[in-house]
N, C-alpha and C positions, 0 to 999 in steps of 0.2 A: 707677422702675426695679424690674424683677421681681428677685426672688432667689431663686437657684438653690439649692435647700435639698439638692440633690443632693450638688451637688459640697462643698456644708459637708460634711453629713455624711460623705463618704469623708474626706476631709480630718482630722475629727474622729478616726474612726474609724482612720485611719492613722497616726495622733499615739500614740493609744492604743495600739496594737500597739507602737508602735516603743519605747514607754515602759515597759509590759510588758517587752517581751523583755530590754530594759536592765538591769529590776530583778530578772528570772531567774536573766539572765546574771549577777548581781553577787552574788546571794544564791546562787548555785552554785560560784561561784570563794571564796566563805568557808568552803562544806563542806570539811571532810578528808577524807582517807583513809581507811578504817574497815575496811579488808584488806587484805593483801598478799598474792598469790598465782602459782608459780610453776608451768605447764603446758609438760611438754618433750612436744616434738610428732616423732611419726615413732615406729619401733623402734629395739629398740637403746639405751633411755637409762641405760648402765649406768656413763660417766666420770665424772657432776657427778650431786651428788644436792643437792635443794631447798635442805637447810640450807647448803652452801656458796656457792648464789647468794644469800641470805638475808643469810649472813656475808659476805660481797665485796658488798653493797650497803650493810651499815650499816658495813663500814669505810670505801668511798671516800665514800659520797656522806648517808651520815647516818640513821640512823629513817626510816623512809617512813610506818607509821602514825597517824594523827593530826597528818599534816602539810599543811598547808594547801593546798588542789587549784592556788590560785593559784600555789602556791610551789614547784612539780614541775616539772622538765623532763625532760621524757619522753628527750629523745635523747642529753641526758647518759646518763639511766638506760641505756639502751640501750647507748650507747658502753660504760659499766661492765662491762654484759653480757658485751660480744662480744670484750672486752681480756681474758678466761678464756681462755687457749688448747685447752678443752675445747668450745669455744658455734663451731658453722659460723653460724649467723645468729638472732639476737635481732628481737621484737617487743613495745614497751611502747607500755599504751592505760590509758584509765581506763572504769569504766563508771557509768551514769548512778546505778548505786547507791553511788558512792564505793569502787569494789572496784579497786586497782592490780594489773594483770596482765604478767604477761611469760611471750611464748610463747617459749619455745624448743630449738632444734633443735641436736643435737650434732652433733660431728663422728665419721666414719665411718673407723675403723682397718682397712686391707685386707693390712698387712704389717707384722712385727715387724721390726728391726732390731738386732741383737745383734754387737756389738763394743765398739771403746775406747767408744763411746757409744751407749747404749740408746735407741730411739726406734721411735713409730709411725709409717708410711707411710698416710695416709688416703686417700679415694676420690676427692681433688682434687691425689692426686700430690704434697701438701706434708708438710712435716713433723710431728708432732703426739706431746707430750712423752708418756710412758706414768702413767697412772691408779695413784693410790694406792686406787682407789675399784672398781675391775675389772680382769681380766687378760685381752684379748683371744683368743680363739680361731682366730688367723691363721698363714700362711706366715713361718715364720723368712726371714730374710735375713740369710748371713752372706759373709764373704770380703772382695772388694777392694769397698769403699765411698767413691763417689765421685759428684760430683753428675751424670756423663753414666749411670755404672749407675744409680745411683738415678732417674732418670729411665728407663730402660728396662726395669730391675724394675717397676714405675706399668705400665708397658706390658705388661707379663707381667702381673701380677696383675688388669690390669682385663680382659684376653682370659680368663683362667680363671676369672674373677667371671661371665663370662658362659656360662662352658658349666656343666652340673652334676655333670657325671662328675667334671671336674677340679679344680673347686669343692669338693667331698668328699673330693677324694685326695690333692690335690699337699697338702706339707704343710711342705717347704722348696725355698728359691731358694741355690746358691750361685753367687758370682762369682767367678771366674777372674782375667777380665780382663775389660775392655770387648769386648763380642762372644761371650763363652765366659758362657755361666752353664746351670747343671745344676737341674734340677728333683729330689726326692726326693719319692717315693710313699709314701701312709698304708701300704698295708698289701704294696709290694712290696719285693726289695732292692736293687733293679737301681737307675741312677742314670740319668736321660735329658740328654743332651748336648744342649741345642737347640741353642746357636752367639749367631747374634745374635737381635734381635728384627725380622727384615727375614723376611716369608713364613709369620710365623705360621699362618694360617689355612692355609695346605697344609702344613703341619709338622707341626702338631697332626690332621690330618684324616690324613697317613702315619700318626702314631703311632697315634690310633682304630685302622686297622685292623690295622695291626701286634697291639694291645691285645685283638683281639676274635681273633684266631688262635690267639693264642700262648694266651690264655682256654681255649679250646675243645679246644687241642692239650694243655694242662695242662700246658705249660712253660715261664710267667711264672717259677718259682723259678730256672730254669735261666740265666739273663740274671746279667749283673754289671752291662753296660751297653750302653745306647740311643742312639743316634748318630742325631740328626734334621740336621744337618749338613750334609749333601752333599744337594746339590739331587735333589728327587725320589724317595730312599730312606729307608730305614732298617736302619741298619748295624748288627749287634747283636754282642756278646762274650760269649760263654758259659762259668761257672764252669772 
């Protein structure tokens, strides 16, 4: 009977590899840790600084340093992460040089809240506590505070996050009532009455040119207040 020196050899050869990678894999799960390193990703990283992710992982979950690669689990770590009410989404990895990473990404304040309780409004509409660590440069919110305004504040704020005139100027929200909230201007005195949050985009496009008139005629100071209100106008009251 011939024999097939081929198929030994692969055979051999495939023993080998797989015995290899065994003994890689096992003298790589003995390495530690030999860094820790904390990468917040985006702009903006002014609520959490390194050292208190640093602090909030050696008290819940222990030293990460010199701790055995085997003996990590990353989505613990992770979980630790993202239970900051500062962190919108955590990433933990290891790299092949023993270096512990965690990417991550804060949350994004678009509205202050100022009454019986202080709080941020973030860019996902929830709530987000205020930073001992930074003071936001956002739209007050004050007046009737309730979870339908506070959802249509979210709506107001993310329609002026996206234009830039308005983004620069408004610089408070107040609430009336549900349906009644007022906008206050950086540098006008006048108060604009939007009403509710239904027609934005033709509300704000009456006030544009209401804004670009009143500019041109030089009698923005003369206004007390702005009335976008009534479908189709703008109703103005003068000192």
């Amino acid at each position: 009977m011939r024999i097939n020196w081929d198929y030994i050899k692969l055979a051999f050869l495939s023993v080998t590899v797989v015995a290899l990678y065994g003994f890689a894999d096992q003298r790589n799960q003995k390495k530690k840790v030999n860094d820790v390193t904390v990468r917040f990703v985006g702009e903006d990283n002014l609520y959490l600084t390194e050292d208190a992710v640093n602090k909030l992982l050696i008290q819940k979950y222990g030293p990460l340093e010199n701790t055995l690669k085997e003996q990590l689990v990353l989505n613990t770590i992770e979980e630790i992460i993202l239970s900051n009410d500062m962190v919108k989404n955590a990433q933990v990895y290891l790299t092949v040089n023993g270096e512990l990473v965690s990417k991550i990404v804060q949350r994004k304040p678009i509205g202050r809240i100022e009454g019986v309780s202080k709080f941020y409004l973030d860019d996902q509409g929830e709530r987000m506590p205020l930073s001992k660590h930074h003071s936001a440069r956002v739209p007050i919110i004050t007046g009737k505070i309730t979870g339908k305004t506070l959802e249509d504040a979210y709506v107001i704020l993310d329609y002026i996050n996206h234009d830039d005139f308005l983004r620069k100027n408004v610089i408070g929200i107040h609430i009336e009532d549900e349906g009644k909230y007022q906008l206050k201007f950086r540098m006008e005195n006048f108060v604009v009455n939007l009403g509710g949050v239904d027609n934005l985009n033709k509300k704000f496009k009456n006030f544009m040119a209401f804004y670009a008139k009143a500019a041109k005629d030089k009698s923005l100071e003369d206004y007390v207040t702005v009335s976008l209100e009534f479908n189709n106008q703008v109703v103005c009251t003068k000192i």
